[in-house]
PDB file of N, CA, C and O in Angstrom:
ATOM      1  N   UNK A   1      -4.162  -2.532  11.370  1.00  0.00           N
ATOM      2  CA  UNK A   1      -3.370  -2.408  10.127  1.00  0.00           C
ATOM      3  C   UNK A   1      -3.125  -0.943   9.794  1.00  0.00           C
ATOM      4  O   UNK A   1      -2.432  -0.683   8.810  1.00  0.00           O
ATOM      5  N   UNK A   2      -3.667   0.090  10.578  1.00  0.00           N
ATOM      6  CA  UNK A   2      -3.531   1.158  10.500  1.00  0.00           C
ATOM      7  C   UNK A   2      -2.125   1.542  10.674  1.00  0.00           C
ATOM      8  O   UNK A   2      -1.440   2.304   9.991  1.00  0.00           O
ATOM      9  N   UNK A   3      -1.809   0.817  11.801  1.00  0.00           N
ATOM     10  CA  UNK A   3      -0.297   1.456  12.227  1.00  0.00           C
ATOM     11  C   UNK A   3       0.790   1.001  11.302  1.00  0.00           C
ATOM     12  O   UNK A   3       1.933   1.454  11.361  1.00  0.00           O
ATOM     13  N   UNK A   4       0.238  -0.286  10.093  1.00  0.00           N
ATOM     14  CA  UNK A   4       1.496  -0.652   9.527  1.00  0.00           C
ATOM     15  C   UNK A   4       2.326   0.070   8.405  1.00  0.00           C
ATOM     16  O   UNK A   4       1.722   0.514   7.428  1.00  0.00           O
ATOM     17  N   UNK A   5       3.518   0.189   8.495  1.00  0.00           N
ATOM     18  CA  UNK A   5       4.145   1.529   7.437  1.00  0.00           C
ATOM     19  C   UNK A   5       3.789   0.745   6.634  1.00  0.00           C
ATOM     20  O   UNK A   5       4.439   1.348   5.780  1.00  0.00           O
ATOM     21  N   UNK A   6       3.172  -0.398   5.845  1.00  0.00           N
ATOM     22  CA  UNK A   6       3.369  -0.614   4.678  1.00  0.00           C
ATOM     23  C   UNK A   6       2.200   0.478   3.993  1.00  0.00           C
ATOM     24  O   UNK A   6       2.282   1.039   2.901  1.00  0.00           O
ATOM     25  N   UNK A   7       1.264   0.566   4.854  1.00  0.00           N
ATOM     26  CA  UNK A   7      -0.278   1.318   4.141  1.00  0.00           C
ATOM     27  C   UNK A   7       0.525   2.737   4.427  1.00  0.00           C
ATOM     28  O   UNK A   7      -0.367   3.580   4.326  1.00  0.00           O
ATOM     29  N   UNK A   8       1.522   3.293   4.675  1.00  0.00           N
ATOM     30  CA  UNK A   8       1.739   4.555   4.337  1.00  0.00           C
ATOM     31  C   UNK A   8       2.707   4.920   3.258  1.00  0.00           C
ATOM     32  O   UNK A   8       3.904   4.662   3.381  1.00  0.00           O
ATOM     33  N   UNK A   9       2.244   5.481   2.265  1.00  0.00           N
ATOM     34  CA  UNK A   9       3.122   5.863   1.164  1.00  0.00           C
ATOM     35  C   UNK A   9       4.203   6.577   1.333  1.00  0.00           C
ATOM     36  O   UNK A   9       5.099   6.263   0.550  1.00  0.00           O
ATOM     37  N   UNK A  10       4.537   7.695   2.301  1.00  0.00           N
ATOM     38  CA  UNK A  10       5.439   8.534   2.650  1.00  0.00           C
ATOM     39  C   UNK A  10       6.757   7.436   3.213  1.00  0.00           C
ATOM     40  O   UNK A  10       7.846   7.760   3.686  1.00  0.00           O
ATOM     41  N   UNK A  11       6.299   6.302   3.007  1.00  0.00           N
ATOM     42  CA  UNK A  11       7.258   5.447   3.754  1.00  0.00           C
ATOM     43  C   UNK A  11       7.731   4.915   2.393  1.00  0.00           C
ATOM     44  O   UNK A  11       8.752   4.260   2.603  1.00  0.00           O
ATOM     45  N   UNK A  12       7.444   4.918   1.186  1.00  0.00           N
ATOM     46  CA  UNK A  12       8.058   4.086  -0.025  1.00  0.00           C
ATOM     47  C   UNK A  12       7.997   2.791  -0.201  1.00  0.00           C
ATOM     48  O   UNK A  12       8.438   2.161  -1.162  1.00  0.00           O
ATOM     49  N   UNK A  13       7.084   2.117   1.346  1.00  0.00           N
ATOM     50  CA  UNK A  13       7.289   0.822   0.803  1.00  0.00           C
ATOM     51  C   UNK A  13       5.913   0.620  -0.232  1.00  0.00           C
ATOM     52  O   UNK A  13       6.071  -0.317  -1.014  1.00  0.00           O
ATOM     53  N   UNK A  14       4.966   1.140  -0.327  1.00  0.00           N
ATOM     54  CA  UNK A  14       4.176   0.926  -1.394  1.00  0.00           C
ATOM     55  C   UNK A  14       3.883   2.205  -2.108  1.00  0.00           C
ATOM     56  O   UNK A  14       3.315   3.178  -1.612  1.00  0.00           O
ATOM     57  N   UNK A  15       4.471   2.061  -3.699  1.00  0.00           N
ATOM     58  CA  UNK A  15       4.765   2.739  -4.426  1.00  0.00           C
ATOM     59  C   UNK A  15       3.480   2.814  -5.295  1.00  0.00           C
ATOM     60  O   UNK A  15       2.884   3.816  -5.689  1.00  0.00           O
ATOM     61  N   UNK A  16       3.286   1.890  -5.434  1.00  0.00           N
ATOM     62  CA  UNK A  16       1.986   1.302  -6.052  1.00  0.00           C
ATOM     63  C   UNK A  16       0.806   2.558  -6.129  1.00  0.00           C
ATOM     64  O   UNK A  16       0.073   2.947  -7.038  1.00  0.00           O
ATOM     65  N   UNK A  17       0.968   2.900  -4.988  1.00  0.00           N
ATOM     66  CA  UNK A  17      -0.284   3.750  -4.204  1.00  0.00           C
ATOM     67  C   UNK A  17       0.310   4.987  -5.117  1.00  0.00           C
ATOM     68  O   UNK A  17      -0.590   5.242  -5.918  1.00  0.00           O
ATOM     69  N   UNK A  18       1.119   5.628  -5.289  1.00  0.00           N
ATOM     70  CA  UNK A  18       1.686   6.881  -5.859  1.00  0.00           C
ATOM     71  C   UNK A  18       1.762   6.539  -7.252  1.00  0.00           C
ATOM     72  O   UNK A  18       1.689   7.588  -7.893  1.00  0.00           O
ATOM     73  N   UNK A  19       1.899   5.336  -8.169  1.00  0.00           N
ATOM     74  CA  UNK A  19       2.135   5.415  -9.289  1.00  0.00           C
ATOM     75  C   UNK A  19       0.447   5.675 -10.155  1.00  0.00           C
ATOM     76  O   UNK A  19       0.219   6.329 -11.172  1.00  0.00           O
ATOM     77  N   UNK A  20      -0.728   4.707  -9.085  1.00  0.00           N
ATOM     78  CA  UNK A  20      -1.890   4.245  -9.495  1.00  0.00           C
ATOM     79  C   UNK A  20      -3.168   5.205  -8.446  1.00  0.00           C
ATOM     80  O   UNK A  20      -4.088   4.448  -8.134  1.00  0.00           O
ATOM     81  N   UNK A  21      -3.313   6.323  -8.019  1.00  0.00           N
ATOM     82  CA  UNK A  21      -3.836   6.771  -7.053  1.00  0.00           C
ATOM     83  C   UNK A  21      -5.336   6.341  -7.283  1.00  0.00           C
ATOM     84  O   UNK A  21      -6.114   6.120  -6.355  1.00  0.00           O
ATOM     85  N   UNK A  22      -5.648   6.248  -8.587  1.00  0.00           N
ATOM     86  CA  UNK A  22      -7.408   5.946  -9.162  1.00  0.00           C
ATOM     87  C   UNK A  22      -7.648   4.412  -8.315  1.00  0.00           C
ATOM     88  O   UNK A  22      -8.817   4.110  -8.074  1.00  0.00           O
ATOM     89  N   UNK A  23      -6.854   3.729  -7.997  1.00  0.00           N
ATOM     90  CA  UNK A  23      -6.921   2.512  -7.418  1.00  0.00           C
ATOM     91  C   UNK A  23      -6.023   1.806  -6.122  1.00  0.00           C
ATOM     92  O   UNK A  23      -5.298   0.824  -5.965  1.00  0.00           O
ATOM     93  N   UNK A  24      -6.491   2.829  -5.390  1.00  0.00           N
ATOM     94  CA  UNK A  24      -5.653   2.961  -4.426  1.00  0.00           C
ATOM     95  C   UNK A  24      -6.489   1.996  -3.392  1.00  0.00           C
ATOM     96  O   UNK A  24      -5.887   1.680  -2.365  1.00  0.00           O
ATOM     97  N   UNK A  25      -7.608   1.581  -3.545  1.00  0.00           N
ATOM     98  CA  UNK A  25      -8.285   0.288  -3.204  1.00  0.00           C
ATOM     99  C   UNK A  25      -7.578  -0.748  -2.985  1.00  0.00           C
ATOM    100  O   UNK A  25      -7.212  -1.386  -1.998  1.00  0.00           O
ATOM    101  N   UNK A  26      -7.408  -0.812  -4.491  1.00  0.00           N
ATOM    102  CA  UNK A  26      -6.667  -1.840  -5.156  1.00  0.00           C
ATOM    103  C   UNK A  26      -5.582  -2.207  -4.477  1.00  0.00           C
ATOM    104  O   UNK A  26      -5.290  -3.322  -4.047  1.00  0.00           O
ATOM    105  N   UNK A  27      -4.707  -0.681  -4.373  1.00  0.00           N
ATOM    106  CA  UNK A  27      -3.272  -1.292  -4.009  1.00  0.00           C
ATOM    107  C   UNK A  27      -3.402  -1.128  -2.417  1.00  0.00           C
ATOM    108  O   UNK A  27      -2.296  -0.984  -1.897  1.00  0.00           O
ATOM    109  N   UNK A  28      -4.169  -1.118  -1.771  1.00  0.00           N
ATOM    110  CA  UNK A  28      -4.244  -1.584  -0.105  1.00  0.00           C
ATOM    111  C   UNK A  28      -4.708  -3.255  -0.249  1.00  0.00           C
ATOM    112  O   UNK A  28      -4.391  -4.254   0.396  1.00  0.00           O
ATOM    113  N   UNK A  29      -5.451  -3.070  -1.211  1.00  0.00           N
ATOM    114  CA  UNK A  29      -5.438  -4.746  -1.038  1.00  0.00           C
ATOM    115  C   UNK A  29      -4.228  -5.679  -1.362  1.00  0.00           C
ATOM    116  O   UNK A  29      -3.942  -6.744  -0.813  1.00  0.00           O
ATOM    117  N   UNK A  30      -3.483  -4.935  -2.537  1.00  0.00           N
ATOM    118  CA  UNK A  30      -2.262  -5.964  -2.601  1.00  0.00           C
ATOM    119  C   UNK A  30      -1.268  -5.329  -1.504  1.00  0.00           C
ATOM    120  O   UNK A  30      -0.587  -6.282  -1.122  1.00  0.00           O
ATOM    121  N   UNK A  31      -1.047  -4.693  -1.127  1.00  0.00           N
ATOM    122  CA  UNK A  31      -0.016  -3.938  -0.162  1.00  0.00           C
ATOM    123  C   UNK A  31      -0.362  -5.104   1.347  1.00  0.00           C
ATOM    124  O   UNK A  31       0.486  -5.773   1.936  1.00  0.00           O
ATOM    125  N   UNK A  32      -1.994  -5.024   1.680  1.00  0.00           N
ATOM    126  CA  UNK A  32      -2.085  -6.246   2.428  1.00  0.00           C
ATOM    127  C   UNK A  32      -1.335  -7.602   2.293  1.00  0.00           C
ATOM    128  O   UNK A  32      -0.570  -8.115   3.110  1.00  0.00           O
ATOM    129  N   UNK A  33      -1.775  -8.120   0.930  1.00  0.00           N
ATOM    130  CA  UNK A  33      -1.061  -9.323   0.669  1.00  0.00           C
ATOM    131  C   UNK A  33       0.339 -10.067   0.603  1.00  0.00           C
ATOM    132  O   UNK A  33       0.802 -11.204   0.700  1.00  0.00           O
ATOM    133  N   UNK A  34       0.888  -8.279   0.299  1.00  0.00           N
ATOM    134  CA  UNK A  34       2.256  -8.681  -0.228  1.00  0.00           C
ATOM    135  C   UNK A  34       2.932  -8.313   1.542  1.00  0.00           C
ATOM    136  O   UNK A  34       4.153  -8.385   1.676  1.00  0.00           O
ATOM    137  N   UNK A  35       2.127  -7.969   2.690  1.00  0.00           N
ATOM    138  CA  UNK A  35       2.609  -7.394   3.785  1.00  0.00           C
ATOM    139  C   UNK A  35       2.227  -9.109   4.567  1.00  0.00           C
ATOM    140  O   UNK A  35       3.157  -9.457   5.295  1.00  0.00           O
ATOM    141  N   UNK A  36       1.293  -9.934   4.518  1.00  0.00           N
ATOM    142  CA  UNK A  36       1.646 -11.008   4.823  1.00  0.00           C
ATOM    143  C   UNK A  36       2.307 -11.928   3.827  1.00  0.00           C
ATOM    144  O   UNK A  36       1.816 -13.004   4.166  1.00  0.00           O
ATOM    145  N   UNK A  37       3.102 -12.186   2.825  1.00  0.00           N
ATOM    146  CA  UNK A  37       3.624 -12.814   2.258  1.00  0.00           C
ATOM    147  C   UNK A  37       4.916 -12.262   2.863  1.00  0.00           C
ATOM    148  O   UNK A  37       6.006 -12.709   2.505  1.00  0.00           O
TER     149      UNK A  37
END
């Protein structure tokens, strides 16, 4: 899951990560979810 652009922010698809950095846990876990949905 390393290689997937979704876990890289420089890619924009998860914004999440840049709006919320204190919970950037957080948003790998939904960035997971929303990357298999």
């Amino acid at each position: 899951m390393n290689t997937d652009p979704v876990f890289n922010p420089s890619s924009g698809n998860m914004p999440v990560t840049v709006n919320a950095p204190e919970t950037g846990s957080t948003s790998r876990v939904t960035a997971s979810i929303n990357s298999t949905v």
